[in-house]
C-alpha positions as CSV (number, residue, x, y, z in Angstrom):
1,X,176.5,272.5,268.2
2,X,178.2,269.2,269.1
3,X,175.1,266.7,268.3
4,X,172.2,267.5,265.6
5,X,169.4,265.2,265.5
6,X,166.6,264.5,263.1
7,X,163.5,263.3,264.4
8,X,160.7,261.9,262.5
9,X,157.9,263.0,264.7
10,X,157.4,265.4,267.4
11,X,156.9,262.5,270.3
12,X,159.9,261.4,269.2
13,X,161.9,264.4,269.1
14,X,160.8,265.3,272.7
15,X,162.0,262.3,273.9
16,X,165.6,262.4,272.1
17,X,165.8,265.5,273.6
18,X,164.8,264.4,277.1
19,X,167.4,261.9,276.8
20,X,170.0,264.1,276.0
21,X,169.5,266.8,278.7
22,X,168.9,264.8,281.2
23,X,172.7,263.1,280.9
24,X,174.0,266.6,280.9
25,X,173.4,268.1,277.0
26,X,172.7,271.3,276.9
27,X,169.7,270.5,274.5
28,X,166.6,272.5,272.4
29,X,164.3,271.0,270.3
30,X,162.9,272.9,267.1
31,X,160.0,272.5,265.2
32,X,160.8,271.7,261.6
33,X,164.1,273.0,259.9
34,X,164.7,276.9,261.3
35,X,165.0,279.0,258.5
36,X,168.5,281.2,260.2
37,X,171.1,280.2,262.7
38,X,170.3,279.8,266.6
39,X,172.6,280.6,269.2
40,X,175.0,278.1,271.1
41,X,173.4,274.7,272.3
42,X,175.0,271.7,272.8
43,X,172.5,269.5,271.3
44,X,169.8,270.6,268.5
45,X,166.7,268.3,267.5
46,X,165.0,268.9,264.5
47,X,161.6,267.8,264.9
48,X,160.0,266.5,261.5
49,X,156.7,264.8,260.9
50,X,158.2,262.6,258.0
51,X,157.6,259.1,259.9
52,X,154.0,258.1,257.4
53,X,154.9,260.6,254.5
54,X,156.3,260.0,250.8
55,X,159.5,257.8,251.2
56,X,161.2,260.7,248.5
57,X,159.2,263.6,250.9
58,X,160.7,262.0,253.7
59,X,164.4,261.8,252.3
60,X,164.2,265.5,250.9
61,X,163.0,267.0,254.5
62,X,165.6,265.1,256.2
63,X,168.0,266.1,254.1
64,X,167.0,269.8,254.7
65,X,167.1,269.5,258.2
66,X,171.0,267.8,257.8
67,X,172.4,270.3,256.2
68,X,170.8,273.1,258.5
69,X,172.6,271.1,261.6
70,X,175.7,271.1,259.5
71,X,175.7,274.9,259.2
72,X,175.3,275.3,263.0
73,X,178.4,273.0,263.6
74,X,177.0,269.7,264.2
75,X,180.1,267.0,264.0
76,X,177.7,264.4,264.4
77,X,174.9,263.6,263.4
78,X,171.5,261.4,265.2
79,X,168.6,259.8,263.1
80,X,166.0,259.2,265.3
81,X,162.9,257.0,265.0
82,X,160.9,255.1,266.8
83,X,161.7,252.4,269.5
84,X,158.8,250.3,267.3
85,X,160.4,251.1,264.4
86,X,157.2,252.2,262.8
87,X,157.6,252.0,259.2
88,X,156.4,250.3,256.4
89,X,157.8,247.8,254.0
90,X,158.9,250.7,251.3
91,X,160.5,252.9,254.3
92,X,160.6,255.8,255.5
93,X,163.6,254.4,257.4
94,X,165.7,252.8,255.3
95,X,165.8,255.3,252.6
96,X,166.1,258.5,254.9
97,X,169.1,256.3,256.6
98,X,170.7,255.7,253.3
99,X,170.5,259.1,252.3
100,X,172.0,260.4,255.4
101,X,174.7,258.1,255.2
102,X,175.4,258.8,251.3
103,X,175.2,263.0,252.4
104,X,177.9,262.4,255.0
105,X,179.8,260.3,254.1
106,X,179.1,258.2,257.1
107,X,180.7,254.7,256.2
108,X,178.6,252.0,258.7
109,X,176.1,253.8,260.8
110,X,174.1,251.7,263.7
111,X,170.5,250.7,263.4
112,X,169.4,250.1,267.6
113,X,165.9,251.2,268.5
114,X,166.3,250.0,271.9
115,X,164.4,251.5,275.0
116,X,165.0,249.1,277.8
117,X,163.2,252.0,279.9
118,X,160.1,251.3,278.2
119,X,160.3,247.4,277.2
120,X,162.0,248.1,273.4
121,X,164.8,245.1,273.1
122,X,166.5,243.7,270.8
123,X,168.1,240.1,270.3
124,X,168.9,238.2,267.3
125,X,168.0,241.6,265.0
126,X,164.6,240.6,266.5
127,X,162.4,243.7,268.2
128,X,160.8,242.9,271.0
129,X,157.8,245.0,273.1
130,X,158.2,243.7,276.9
131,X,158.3,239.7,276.4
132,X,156.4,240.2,273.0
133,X,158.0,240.3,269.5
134,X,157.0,243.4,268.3
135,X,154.4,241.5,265.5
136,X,152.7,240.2,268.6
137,X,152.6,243.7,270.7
138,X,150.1,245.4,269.2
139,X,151.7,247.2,266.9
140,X,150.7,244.2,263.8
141,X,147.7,246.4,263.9
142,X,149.1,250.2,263.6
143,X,146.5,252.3,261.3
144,X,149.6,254.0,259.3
145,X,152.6,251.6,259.7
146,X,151.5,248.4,260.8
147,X,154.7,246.6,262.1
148,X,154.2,242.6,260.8
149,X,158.0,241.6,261.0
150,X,160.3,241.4,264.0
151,X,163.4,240.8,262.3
152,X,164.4,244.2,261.6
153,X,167.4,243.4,259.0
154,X,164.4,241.4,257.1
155,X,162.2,244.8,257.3
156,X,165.5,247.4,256.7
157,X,166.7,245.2,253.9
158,X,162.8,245.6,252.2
159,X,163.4,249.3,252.3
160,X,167.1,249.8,251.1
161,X,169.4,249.0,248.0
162,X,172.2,247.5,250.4
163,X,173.1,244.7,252.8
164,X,172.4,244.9,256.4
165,X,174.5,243.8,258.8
166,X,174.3,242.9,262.9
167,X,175.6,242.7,266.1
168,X,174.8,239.9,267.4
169,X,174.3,240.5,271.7
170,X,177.3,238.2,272.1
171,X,179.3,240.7,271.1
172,X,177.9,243.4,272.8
173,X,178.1,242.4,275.9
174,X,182.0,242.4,275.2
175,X,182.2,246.0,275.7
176,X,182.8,249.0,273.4
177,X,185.6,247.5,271.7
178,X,184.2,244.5,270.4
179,X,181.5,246.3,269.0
180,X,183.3,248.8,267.2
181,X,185.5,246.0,266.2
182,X,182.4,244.5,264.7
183,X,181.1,247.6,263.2
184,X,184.4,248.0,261.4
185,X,184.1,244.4,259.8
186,X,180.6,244.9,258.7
187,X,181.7,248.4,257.0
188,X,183.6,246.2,254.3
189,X,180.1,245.5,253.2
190,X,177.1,247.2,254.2
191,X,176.3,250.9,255.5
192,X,173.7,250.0,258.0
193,X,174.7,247.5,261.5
194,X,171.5,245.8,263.2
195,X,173.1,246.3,266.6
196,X,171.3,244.2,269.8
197,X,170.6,245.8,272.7
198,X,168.9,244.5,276.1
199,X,170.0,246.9,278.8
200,X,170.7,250.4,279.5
201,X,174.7,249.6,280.2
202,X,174.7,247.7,276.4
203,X,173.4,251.1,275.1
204,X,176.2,252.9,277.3
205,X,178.7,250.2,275.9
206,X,177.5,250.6,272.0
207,X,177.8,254.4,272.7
208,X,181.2,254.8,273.6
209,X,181.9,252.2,270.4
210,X,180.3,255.1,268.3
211,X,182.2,258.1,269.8
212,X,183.9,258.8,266.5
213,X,181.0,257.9,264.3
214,X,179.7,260.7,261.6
215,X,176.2,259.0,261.8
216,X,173.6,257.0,264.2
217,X,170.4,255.8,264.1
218,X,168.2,254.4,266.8
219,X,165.3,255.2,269.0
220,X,166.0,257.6,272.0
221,X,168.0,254.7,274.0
222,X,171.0,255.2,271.7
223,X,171.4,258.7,273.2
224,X,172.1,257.6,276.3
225,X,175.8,257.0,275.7
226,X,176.7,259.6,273.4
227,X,176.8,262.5,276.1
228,X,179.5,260.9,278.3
229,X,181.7,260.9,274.8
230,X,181.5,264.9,274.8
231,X,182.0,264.6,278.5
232,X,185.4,263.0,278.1
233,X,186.7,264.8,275.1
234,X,186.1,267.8,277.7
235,X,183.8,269.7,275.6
236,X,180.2,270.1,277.5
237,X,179.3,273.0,279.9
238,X,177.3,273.1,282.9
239,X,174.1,271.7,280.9
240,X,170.0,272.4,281.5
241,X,167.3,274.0,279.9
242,X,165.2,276.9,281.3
243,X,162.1,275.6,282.4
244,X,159.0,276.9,284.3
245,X,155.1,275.6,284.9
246,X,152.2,277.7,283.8
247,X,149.2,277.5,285.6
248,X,145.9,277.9,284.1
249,X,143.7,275.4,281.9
250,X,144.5,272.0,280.7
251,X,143.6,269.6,278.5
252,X,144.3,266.4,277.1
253,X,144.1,265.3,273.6
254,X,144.6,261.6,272.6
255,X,144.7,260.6,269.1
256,X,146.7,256.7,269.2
257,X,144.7,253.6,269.1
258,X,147.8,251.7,270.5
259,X,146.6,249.6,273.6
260,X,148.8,251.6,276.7
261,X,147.0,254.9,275.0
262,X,143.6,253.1,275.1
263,X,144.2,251.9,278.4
264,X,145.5,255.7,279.1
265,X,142.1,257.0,277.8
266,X,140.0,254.9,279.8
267,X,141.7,255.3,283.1
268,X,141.6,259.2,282.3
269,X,138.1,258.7,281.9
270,X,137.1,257.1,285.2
271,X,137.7,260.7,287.0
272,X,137.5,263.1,284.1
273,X,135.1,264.0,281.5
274,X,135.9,263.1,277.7
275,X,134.6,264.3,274.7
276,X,135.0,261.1,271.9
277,X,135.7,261.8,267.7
278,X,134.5,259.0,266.2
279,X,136.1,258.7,263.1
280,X,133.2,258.4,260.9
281,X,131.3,261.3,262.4
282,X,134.5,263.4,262.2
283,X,134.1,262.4,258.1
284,X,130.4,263.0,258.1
285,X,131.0,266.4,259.5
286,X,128.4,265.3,262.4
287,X,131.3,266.4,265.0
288,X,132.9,270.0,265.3
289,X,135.8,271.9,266.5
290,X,132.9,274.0,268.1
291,X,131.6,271.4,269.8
292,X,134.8,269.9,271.5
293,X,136.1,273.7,272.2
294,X,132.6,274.4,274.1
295,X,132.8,271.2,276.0
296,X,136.5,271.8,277.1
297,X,136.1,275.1,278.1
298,X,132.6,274.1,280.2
299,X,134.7,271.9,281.8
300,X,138.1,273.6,282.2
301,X,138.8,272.9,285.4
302,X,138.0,269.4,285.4
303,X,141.0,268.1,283.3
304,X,138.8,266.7,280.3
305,X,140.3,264.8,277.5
306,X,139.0,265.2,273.7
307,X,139.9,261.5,272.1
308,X,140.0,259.9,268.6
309,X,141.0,257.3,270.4
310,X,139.3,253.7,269.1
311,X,139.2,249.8,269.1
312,X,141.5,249.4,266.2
313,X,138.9,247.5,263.7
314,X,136.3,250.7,264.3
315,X,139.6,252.9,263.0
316,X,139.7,250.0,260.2
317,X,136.3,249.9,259.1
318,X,136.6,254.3,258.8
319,X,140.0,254.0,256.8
320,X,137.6,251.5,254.4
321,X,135.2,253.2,253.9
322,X,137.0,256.6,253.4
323,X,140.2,256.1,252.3
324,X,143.6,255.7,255.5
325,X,145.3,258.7,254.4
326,X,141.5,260.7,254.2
327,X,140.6,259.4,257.6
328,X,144.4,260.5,259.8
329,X,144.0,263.9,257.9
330,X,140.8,264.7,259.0
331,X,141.2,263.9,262.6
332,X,145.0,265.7,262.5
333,X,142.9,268.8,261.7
334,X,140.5,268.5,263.6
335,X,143.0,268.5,266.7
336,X,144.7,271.1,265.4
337,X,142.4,273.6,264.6
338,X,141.0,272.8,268.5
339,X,144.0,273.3,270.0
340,X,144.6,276.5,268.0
341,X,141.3,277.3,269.3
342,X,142.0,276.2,272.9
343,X,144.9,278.5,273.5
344,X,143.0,281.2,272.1
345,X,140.3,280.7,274.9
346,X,143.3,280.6,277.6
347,X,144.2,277.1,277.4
348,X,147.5,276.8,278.5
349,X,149.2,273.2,279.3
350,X,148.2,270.6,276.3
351,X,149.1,266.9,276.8
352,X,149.1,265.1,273.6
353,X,148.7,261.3,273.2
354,X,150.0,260.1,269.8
355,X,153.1,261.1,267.3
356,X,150.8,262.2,264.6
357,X,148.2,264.0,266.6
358,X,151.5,265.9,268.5
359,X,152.4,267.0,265.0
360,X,149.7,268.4,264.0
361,X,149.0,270.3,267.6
362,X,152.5,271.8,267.4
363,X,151.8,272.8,263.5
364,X,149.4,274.1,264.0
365,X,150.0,275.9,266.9
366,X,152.9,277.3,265.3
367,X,155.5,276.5,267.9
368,X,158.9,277.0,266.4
369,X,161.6,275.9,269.4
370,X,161.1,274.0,272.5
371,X,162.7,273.7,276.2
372,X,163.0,270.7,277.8
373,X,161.3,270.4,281.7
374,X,160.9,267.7,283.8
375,X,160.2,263.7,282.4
376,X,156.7,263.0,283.0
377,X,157.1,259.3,282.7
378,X,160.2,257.4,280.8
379,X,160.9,259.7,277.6
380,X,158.4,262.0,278.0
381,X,159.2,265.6,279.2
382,X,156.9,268.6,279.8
383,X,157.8,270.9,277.3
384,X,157.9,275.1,277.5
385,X,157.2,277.4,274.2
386,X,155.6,280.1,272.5
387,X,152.4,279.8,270.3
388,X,152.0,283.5,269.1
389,X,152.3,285.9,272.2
390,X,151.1,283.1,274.4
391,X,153.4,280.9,276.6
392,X,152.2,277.0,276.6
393,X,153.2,274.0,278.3
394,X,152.9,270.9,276.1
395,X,153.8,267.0,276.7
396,X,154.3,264.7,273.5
397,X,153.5,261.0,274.1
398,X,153.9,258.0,271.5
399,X,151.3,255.9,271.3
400,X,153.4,253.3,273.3
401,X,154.8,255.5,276.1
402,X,153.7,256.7,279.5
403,X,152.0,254.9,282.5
404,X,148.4,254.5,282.9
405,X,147.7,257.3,284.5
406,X,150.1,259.7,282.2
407,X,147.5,262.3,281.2
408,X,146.6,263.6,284.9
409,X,150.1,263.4,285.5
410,X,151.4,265.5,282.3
411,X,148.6,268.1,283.3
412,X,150.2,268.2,287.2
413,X,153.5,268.2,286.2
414,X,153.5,270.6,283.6
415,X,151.2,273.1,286.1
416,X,153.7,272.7,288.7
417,X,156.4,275.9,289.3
418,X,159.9,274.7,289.2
């Protein structure tokens, strides 16, 4: 293994590993730490759901899933989150990033969760969604980690013990050796660079400045560099994944509240039927896995989507009057126990709106390694595995991602024989 990743969600770790084969990385992407070694692969994502948990949880997982990259071989080492950089003000980025660092040794390691793909820039230190700052996108109102400052060394510096430095884009659009240049003064000082980022070739140019470097972090943008560094040293095969469609049943789940999944959900809903979780009635136990299994299966050929999906002050007013952490477990169960269900009445391609929600379909399908098929839309690939005896197809969107027709697409794409 040349490149291990940790991912903090499953959406997340699917689209790391999109990134990576599609510039040429042999890649597979595993569900939570493997308990023995795997065979050869290029590039190995560990997919956690550590993104909304215990800051100290968080760390310990992470830390798990280092040292199980380190046994395969992994000389360096990716920390991915999200291109939002959904956190909170006590982590779980900053700390997992500092313990990382600490673990390896890493001296300064890059903080960039650019996407140009999909409208993630940064300038200044400041995150911007399209021509929004990221406060103003949307995500000011996330139900778990609600996003309220754009300056990320302001939010990374809430979150860790040491100083934070940056890049400003001046210098990155120098080239490679400026910003390493750069890089190398701020490691007199801090462990973590803010490093700007508005296009895919300032990605490409911060990549090559990081050929040598024991640890990154970023969103899945910063991965679009780092293959072309194991390209040149000589050391990557032919690259790929194997990769088939399944045909059969399909479904869509959508658990985000974000305003491209809402806008997803109702565009799915003008040809398809849709089964709706309100979040209190899930609470009250007024809405069952029963129900939405019957309804899906009555409707199996018709693409239907089963959503939690809500105007943000309905999820609000639930989280109120039943606790946040109360209200996200019950729905994450719910979908999980359905799509356990699902597959057991011959379900076979899922596509899943929302990092959480992915999480807890993959849990609890019990899905333990991933291959990588075709993107669906910017960083989202179909994805092939094994829940039990049964082959599935699966796509894992962030609440943020895909176009607005993404959930008839996944369902195509991932039926289609390649």
């Amino acid at each position: 293994m040349l490149l291990g990743a940790i991912a903090d969600d499953f959406t997340g770790a699917s689209d790391l590993a999109n990134m990576l084969a599609r510039n040429g990385m042999a890649t597979t992407l595993y569900v939570g730490v493997p308990e023995g070694d795997v065979g050869p692969v290029e590039a190995g994502v560990v997919a956690l759901k550590t993104r909304s948990i215990a800051p100290g949880d968080a760390v310990r997982q992470s830390l798990d899933g280092l040292a199980w990259l380190q046994r395969q071989g992994a000389g360096q080492i990716l920390f991915k989150y999200c291109s939002t950089f959904d956190s909170t003000p006590e982590g779980n980025i900053g700390p997992v990033a500092e313990a990382l660092s600490a673990a390896l040794d890493a001296g300064v390691a890059v903080v960039c969760p650019v996407f140009p793909a999909t409208g993630r820039t940064l300038y200044q230190g400041h995150l911007f969604v399209g021509d929004r700052l990221l406060n103003e996108s949307g995500m000011e109102k996330h139900p778990l980690t609600p996003m309220t400052d754009p300056d990320i060394r302001r939010w990374l510096r809430r979150q860790t013990r040491g100083e934070v430095g940056l890049v400003p884009y001046a210098i990155v659009r120098q080239g490679a050796e400026a910003v390493r240049a750069a890089l190398a003064e701020i490691g007199k000082t801090a462990k973590l660079a803010v490093v700007d980022a508005v296009t895919d070739d300032d990605l490409k140019a911060i990549g090559a400045a990081i050929a040598d470097a024991r640890l990154i972090t970023g969103g899945s943008g910063i991965a679009i560099g780092l293959p072309d560094n194991f390209r040149k040293a000589g050391k990557l095969g032919a690259g790929g994944t194997a990769y088939s469609g399944l045909s059969g049943p399909g479904v869509a789940l959508s658990g985000s509240c974000s305003r491209a999944s809402l806008a997803q959900l109702a565009r799915h809903l003008e040809g398809h039927p849709g089964f709706a979780l309100r979040p209190d009635a899930v609470m009250a136990g007024d809405v069952t896995v029963a129900a939405a299994r019957d309804f899906v299966l009555s409707h199996a050929d018709e693409a239907p989507i089963v959503h939690s999906s809500a105007d943000p002050d309905a999820v609000k007013a639930a989280q109120e009057r039943f606790g946040r952490e109360a209200v996200a477990g019950a729905i994450e169960r719910f979908f999980g126990t359905l799509a356990q269900e699902l597959v057991a009445a011959g379900v076979t391609r899922i596509a899943v709106g929302g990092g959480e929600t992915s999480g807890a379909v993959v849990a609890a399908l019990g899905v333990r390694q991933l291959a990588i098929g075709p993107e669906i839309d910017p960083g989202v690939p179909a994805l092939a595995g094994e829940a039990g005896a049964r082959s599935i197809r699966l796509a894992l969107k962030s609440g943020n991602f895909g176009a607005v027709d993404f959930y008839a697409k996944a369902l195509d794409v991932m039926g289609t024989v390649r």
